[in-house]
N, C-alpha and C positions, 0 to 999 in steps of 0.2 A: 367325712361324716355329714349326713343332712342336718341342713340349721331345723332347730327347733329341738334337738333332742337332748344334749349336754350342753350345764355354761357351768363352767370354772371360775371362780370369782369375779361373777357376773350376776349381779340380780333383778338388773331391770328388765331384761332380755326375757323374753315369753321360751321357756324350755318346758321339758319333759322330768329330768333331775337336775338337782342344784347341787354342785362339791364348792366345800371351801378348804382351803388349805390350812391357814391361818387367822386370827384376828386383829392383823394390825389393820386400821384404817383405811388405809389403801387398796386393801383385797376385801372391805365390805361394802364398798360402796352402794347403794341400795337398799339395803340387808337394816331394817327396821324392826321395833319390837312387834308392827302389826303386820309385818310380810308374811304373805301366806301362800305365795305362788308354787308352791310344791313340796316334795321331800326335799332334805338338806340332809346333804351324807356330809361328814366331818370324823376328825377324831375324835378319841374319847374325852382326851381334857379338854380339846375344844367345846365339847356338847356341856362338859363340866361350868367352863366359865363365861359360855356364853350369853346364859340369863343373867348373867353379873353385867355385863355389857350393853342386850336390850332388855330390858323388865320387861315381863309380860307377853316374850316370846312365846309361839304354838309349840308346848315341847313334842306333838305328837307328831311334829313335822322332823322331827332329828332322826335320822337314822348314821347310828356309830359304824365307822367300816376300822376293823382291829387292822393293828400292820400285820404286813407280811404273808399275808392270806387271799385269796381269790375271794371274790362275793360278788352274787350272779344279782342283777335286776335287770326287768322287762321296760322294752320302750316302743309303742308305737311310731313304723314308718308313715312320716308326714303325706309322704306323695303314693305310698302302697296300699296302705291302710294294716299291714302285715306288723303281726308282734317281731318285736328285734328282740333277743336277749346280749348281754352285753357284760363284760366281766370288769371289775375294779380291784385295785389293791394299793394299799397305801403304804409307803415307804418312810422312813424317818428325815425331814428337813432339817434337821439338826438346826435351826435358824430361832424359835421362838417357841416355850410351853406350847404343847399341841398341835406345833405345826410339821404338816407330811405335804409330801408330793402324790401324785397317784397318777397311776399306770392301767389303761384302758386298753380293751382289747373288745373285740367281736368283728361282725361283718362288715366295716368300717376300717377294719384294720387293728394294728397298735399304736397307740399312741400315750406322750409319756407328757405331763406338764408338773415342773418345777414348783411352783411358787417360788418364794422365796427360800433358798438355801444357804448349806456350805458348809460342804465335805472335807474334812482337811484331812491330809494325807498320815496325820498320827490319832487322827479323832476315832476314841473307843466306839462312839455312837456310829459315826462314819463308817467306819470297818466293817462293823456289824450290817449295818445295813447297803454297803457296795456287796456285799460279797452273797445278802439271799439277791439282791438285784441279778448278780452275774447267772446267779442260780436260776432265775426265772427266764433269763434273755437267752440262756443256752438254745431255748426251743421259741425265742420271740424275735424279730426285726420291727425296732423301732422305728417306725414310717416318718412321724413327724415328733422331733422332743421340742417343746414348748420352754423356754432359757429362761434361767433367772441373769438378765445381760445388765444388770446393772453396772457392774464395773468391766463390761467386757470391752475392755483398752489397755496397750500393753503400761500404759505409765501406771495404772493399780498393781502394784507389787507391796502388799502390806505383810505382816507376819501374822501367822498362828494367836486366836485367841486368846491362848496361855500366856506368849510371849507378853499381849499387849495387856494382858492383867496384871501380872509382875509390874511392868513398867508404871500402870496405873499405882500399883501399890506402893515403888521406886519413891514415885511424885510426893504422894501423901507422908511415908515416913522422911522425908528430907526436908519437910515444912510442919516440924512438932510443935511448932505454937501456932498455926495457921486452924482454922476452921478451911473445911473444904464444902466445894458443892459439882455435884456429880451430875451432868443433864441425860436423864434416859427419858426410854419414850413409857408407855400407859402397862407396855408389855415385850418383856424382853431383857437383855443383860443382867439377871440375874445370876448367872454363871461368875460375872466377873464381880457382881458386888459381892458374894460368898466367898469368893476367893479374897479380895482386900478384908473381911471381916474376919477368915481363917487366919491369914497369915499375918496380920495388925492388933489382933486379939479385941476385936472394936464392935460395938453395932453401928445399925445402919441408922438412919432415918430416913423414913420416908411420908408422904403425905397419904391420910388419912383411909382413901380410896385404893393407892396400891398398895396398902399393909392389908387390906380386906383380900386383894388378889393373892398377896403373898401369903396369908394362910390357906387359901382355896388351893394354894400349888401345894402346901405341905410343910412351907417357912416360919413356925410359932417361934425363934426363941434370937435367930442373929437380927430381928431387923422391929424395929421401935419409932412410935409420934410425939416421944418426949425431947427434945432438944436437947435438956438438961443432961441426957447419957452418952452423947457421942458430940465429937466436933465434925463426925463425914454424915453429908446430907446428901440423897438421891433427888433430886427435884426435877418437876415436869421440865422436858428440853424444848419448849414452846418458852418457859420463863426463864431460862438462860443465855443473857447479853450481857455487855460490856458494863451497860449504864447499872445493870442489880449488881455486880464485881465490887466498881466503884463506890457503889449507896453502901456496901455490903461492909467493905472498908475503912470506911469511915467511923463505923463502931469495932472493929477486929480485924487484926488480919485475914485475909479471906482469899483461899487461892480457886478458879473454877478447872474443871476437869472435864472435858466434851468427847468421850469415847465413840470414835465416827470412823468408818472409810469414806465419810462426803466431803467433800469441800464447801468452808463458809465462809461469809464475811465479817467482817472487822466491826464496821461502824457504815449507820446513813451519815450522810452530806446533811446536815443542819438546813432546814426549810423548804427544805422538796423531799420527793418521793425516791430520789437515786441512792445506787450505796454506792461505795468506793472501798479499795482495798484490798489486797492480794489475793487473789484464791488458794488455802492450802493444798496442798498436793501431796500423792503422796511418793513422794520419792525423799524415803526414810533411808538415815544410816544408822547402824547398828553401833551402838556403842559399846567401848570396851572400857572393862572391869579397872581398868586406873583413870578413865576421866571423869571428872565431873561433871555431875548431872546439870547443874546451870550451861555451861560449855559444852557439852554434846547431849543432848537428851535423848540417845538412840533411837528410838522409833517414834518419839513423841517431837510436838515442836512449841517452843512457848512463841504463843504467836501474841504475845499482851503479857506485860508485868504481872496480872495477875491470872492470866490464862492460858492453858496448857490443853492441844488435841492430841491425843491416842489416836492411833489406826486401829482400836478393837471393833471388827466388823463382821455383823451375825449374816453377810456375802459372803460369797467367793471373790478373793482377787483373779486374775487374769489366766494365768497359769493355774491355779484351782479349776478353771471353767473350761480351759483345755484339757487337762485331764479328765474332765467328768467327758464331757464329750468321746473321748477316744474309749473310756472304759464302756459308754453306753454304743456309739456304732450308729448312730440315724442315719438312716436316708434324707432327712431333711431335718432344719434347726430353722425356729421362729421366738422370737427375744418375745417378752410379754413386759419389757420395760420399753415404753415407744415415745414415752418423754419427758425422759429425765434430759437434763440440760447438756450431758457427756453420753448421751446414744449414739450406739456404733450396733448397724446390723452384724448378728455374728456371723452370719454367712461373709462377711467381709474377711474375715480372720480363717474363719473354721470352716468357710465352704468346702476347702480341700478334702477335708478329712470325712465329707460326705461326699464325693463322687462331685461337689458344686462349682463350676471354675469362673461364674461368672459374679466377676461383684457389684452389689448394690449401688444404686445413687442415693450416699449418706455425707454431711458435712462431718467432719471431725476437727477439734481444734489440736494443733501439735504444737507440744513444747518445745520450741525454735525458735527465741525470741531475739530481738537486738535492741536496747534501751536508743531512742534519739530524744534527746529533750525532756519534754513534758511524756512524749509515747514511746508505746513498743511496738514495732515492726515484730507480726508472728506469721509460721506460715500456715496459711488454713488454705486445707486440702478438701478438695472434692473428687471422692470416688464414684466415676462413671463407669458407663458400660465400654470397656474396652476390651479389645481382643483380646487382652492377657491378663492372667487373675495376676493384682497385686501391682498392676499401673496406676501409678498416681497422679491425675492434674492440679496443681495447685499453685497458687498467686500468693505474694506478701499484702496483705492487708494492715491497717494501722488503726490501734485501736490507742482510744485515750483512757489511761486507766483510773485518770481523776473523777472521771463521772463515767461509771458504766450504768447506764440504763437498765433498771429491774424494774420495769414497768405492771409484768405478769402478775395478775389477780392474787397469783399463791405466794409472790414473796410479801404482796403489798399487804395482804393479810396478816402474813405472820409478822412484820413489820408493827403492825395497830397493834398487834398482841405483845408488843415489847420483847422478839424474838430477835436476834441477829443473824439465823441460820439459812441459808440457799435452800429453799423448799427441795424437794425430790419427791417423786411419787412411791419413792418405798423408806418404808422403817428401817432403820441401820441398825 
């Protein structure tokens, strides 16, 4: 495709049209209440909530593309001067209100970009929309799919969103004099607080700004800003740390609940800017129905006396992302996560499965470790270019895990913001 004509959640970039996929943060970058730099194709709830997000946006600039449908728009060629017409359709991300993927086609080719998903292989939404996909590719080859590669490493092996809501709910009924508090992001996991509200007979709380979003989805009656009606609170996951647990406990018991596929930390080091402290992972066991939840938390891990992470993740784990891959068929895959702190190009994994046998130069860290002392001896692999897909060169390195260096802008950020979480460039 010639630059200039399509940017996908991209808005500083000089195009022709603008797609957004979603509203998390991280896919608006640029995207202002006084941006004016074109049409904005989105979805429909997207178009819905996104004057809730900039006031004062150009609504005349929205154009809604419906799922499941073809919808033709014109683009002049940069270097011809020739009109392009060009075909879109948008498919359901199953990831966040509003948020699709879309699937481009014209003289450019086909091409497919993700945003943020996650298809799970019993998801009614899922279903539904693998199977007009299959419908559409019957007569398409996808040139280039554009990856939602966040977790694309094989140690991401989490469960199904349902599993990890139960579990969520698991936590909350087995702590009946606890208040609880739930860290989500501005938009999203509401699936799973519906579900601890259904199955706990409870409301929610939330803070003042997302009960305005929760009515705009259509939520008037499970979720409330009065304190006084429910002991589970949804709070922004920017102001979810150790030290609010702790202030939190001091007047009640107070358990926290951080529903992620991310890995975070612990705690800073008292008078510097370092953190320290294990990374969760997720290499979850399933618990079984005679052990106890303090003793085995199946999917969950109490990584603090009073805090407890789910694996519920609005991603793909690893194996989800290979399957999408095989059921779409590209000739080429390009990851649109380029740095998150666990990137791994997926042509490393899944170049096979496009005709690709050569793999990338990517660091990956591998869980290999062997404790001496104060360190661990891990072994981090660097994949070259070698004659054979799937050769690995790699060295034991020794890292001290009392002071890991978080120096990067975006943890040190969320750090002043009294956060304890491992930034990542996408919403979980």
């Amino acid at each position: 495709m010639e630059k200039g004509l399509i940017s996908v959640d991209r808005f500083t970039e000089s195009s022709q049209a603008y797609f957004l996929t979603h509203l998390h943060t991280d896919h608006t970058q640029g995207l202002t209440s006084k941006w004016e730099r074109g049409p904005l194709f989105c979805s429909k709830l997207t178009a819905k909530l996104l004057p809730f997000k900039f006031p004062d946006f150009n609504l005349s600039l929205l154009r809604v593309v419906d799922l499941h449908i073809w919808h033709s728009f014109s683009l002049i060629s940069p270097t011809t001067g020739s009109q392009i017409t060009a075909h879109v359709m948008a498919l359901d991300a199953d990831h966040c209100p509003g948020g699709v993927m879309f699937l481009f086609r014209g003289g450019f080719g086909c091409l497919m970009y993700t945003g943020d998903f996650r298809w799970e292989a019993d998801g009614v939404r899922a279903k539904d929309a693998r199977s007009r996909l299959l419908d559409v590719l019957k007569n398409e080859t996808v040139d280039i799919l554009y990856l939602d590669n966040t977790y694309c490493n094989p140690s991401y092996d989490f469960p199904t969103r349902e599993v990890a809501a139960q579990q969520v709910a698991d936590i909350i009924a087995s702590h009946p004099e606890h208040d609880i508090i739930i860290g989500i992001d501005t938009l999203g996991k509401e699936e799973l607080l519906i579900h601890i509200s259904r199955v706990l007979n409870i409301k929610i709380w939330v803070w003042p700004e997302r009960l305005q979003t929760m009515h705009l989805l259509g939520f008037h009656d499970t979720f409330t800003t009065k304190t006084s009606l429910t002991r589970v609170r949804a709070v922004p996951r920017y102001s979810f740390s150790v030290e609010t647990l702790e202030g939190l406990n001091t007047m009640r018991p107070t358990i926290g609940i951080m529903p992620s596929g991310l890995p975070w930390v612990l705690k800073p080091v008292k008078g510097d800017g370092n953190l320290f402290g294990s990374l969760l992972t997720s290499r979850y066991k399933k618990r079984q129905p005679s052990d106890k939840l303090d003793g085995n938390l199946g999917y969950a891990d109490r990584y603090h006396q009073n805090m407890f992470s789910v694996p519920y993740s609005d991603h793909p784990c690893f194996a989800e992302i290979q399957e999408f891959i095989e059921l779409v068929q590209p000739t080429n895959i390009k990851g649109i996560v380029s740095s998150s702190s666990c990137y791994v190009d997926p042509l490393y994994y899944f170049g096979r499965l496009c005709g690709v046998n050569q793999p990338p130069k990517r660091f990956v860290y591998k869980h290999d470790e062997r404790k001496e002392g104060d360190q661990k001896e891990v072994a981090a692999s660097y994949f070259g270019n070698c004659p054979e897909a799937g050769r690995i060169k790699s060295r034991p390195v020794r890292v001290d895990y009392k002071r890991v260096n978080a120096s990067r802008t975006s943890v040190s950020r969320r750090v002043r913001r009294g956060a304890k979480i491992v930034e990542s460039d996408c919403s979980d």
